[in-house]
Residue, then its C-alpha position, 0 to 999 in steps of 0.5 A: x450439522x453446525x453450520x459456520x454461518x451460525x450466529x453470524x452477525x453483519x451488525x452496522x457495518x457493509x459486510x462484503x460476503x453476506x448482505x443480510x443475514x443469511x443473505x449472500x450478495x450475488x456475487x459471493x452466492x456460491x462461495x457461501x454456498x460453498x463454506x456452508x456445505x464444509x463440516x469442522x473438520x473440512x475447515x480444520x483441515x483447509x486451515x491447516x493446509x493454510x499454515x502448513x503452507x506458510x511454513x513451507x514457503x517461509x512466509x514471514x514479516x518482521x515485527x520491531x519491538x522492545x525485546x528486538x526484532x521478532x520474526x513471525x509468520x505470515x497472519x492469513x484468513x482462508x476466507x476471501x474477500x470478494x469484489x464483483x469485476x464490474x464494479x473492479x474496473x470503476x475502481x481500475x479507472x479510479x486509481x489510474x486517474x488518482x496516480x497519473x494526477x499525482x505524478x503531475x503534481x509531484x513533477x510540479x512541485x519540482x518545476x514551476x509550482x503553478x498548482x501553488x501559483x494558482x492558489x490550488x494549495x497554501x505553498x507552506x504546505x511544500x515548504x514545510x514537508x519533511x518529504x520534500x527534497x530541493x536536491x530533485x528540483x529541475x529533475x525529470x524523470x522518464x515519462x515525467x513519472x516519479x512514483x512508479x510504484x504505488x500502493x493506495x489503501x480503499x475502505x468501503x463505510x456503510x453506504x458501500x461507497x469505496x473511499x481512498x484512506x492514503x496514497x504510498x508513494x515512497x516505499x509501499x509494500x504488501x504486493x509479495x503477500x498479495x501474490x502469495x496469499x493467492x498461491x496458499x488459497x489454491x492449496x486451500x480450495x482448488x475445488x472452489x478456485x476451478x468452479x469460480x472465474x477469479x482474475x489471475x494476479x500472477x502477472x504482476x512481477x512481469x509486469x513490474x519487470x516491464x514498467x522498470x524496463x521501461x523507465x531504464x536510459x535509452x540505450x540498445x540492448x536489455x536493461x540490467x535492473x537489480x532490487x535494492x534492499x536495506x537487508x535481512x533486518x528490514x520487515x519487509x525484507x522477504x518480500x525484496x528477495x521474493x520479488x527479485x527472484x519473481x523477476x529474475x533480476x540481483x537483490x543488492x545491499x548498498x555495499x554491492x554498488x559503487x558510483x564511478x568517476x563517470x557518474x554510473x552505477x556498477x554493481x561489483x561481481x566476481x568479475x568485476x564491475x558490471x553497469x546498472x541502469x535501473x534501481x528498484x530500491x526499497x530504501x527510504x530516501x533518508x538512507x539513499x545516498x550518504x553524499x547528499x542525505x543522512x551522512x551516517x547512512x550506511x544502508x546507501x550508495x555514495x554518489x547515487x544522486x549522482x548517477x540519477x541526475x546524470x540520467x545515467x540510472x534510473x530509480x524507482x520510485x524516484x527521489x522526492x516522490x514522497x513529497x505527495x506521500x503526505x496526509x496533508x497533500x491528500x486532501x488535495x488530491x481531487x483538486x490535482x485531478x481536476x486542475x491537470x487533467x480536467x475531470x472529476x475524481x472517480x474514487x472519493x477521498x475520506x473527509x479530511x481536517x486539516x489541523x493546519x487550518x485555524x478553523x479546521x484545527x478548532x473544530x478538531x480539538x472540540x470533536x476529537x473524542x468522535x474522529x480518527x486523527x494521524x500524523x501526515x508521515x507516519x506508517x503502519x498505523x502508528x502514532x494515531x488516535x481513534x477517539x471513539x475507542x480512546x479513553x478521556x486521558x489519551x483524547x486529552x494528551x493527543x490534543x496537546x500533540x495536536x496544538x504543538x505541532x498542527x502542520x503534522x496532523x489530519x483528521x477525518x470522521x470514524x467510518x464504519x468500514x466494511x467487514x468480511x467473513x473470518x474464521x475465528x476457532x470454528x466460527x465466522x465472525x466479521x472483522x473490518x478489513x481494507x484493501x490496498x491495490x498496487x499500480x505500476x506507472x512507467x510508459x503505461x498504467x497497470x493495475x493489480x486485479x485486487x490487492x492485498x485485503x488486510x484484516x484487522x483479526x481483532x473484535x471491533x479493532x479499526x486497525x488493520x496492520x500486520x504490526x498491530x495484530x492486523x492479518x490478510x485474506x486473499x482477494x477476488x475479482x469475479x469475472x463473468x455472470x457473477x461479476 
């Protein structure tokens, strides 16, 4: 029998499965032993299973594009991706420690700035951020937490050290796809899934029902939460409607709700106006509230800032999070860690340029045929260069995007990041993969076992993004001998 494993190259990168070739790691020794003991048709089969499963669910994203706006299915691997639980809960540690640091600095930078005053960060880069909102200075939101929800990308290079790529403070999304990249793999290998002890995920939308239940105004009784979307258009719509129904509460467009002359939220109901207390909205800031930040905002509510600042509802993430969603300010965030909670950063950030610095700048624009430069805004992997795979033409045209406006770019060294085992026809093929875990900070910290393992389903592609022919792969945390 042909095995999957034929010709299967680990080449220069850390192949998470599979530590030489033909040489599993422990802790992903029976799932190779495993795939190798299925024929084609059992792959065939599972694979399938897989898409059939997608279908049935209507798992889908969207994907914005000259034409419109294209509807696809869900991109997913069958083959998981696997961490070991020892080396999970380092990480667990690490990504708690990163977000408490950031919700200080965010809550700094709209009271007395002493990061700043303490020369920890030149001040223009606050003054010049397109995320920071003067309207939240003085705010303090419950627990002194501003981004609640927190999605921060990790790639492991070729030294097999796990490295922070980018903390998402604003709207980050993926978790419903994490979540039902779990559920399709049950289909999949319910064998394998009874034989291996995998941390359950299944706990997350309690858990983020607990967090905004926890950020709601002291009030007695249960707090009424509703999901705040920017509707059907939006690509990450399905996962707003799947995470309030998981939840059990409203999914609302900006229309359902009204700000009152007593500075509340209400949500219009067959029966009338019923109070709001707490907002998980999905709706960049931008478009949050046409009173106070773009007018021509119909996606919003009137007056919502309003409400906030009255603390007669609470939003999550908060307005102003941003501030700290910025590729520039992630350089800093060792420093935040060290400076307010006087330790030592557990997860090491990627090096990082700053195009801002003249130095810095210079080196840039001399070795950008070597490095990976970015906008410090920008999302989902647009508007950036890897020079290694750039042509002399386009290394040359994003110097001079560079040199216009420095304030806006970063860049850091090519890794190597880490590959996993992918099914390619009838094949495995490695493909780079990163992995973005969600936090939930309200009155306590949880963090998801694993994450969302994105995949770049592209030979040699560094690019993971679902819109940009990126896929996914459920993710593993191995308990027990194993682990």
């Amino acid at each position: 029998m042909k095995s999957i494993w034929e010709n299967y190259k680990t080449e220069v990168a850390y192949d998470e499965l599979m530590h030489s070739e033909f040489q599993p790691r422990p802790v992903s020794h029976r799932l190779c032993q495993y795939l190798n003991s299925l024929n084609k048709d059992d792959i065939d089969k599972r694979k399938v299973a897989a898409e059939l499963a997608i279908m049935e669910m209507g798992i889908s994203f969207t994907v914005y594009s000259d034409e419109g706006n294209i509807d696809r299915a869900w991109p997913f691997d069958i083959i998981p991706r696997i961490i070991a639980a020892k080396e999970w809960r380092m990480i667990e540690q690490g990504l708690k420690q990163r977000l408490t640091a950031l919700n200080h600095f965010i809550s700094d930078v709209y009271s007395e700035q002493a990061f700043i005053k303490d020369g920890k960060m030149p001040g223009d880069i606050i003054n010049s951020s397109k995320n920071f909102r003067k309207e939240c200075v003085g705010i303090k939101p419950r627990h002194n937490v501003w981004a609640n929800i927190c999605g921060t990308d990790l790639v492991r290079d070729k030294d097999g050290i796990m490295y922070v790529l980018e903390d998402n403070l604003r709207v980050p999304s993926g978790v419903s796809y994490m979540l039902e990249n779990r559920v399709i793999t049950k289909r999949v290998f319910p064998e394998l899934m009874q034989d291996i002890d995998v941390l359950p995920i299944d706990d997350y939308p309690t858990q983020l029902y607990d967090m905004l239940v926890s950020i709601a105004p002291l009030k007695n009784g249960r707090p009424r939460i509703v999901v705040l979307t920017p509707g059907i258009y939006n690509s990450a719509y399905f996962e707003h409607a799947y995470l309030a129904q998981q939840m059990g509460v409203q999914l609302v467009e900006g229309s359902d709700l009204v700000v009152e002359k007593d500075d509340c939220v209400y949500m219009r109901t067959i029966e009338g106006l019923e109070k709001i207390d707490v907002i998980y909205r999905r709706i960049d800031d931008d478009f949050l509230d046409p009173e106070v930040f773009r007018k021509d905002s119909t996606l919003g509510v009137r007056g919502l800032m309003r409400a906030w600042k009255a603390g007669n509802v609470a939003l999550a993430n908060a307005p102003g999070a941003g501030v700290a969603d910025d590729k520039v300010v992630y350089a800093y965030v060792p420093e935040m860690i060290r400076y307010y909670l006087n330790e030592e950063p557990i997860l090491p950030n990627v090096p990082t340029y700053l195009c801002s610095d003249k130095d810095q700048l210079e080196y840039v624009l001399e070795h950008l045929a070597e490095l990976v430069a970015k906008p410090a805004n920008e999302s989902g992997g647009y508007g950036m260069i890897v020079g290694p795979h750039a042509t002399p033409k386009e290394i040359a045209d994003f110097r001079d995007i560079i040199k216009k406006d420095p304030r806006n770019y970063i860049a850091q060294p090519t890794l190597a990041i880490s590959t996993a085992p992918t099914l390619c026809e009838d094949r495995l093929e490695p493909r780079h993969i990163d992995l973005r875990p969600f936090i939930l900070q309200g009155e306590d910290t949880f963090v998801t076992a694993g994450g969302l393992t994105r995949v770049a389903l592209k030979k040699g592609s560094l690019v993971v993004n679902s819109s940009q022919g990126g896929g996914s792969k459920d993710t593993w945390i191995i308990n027990g001998e194993d682990g």
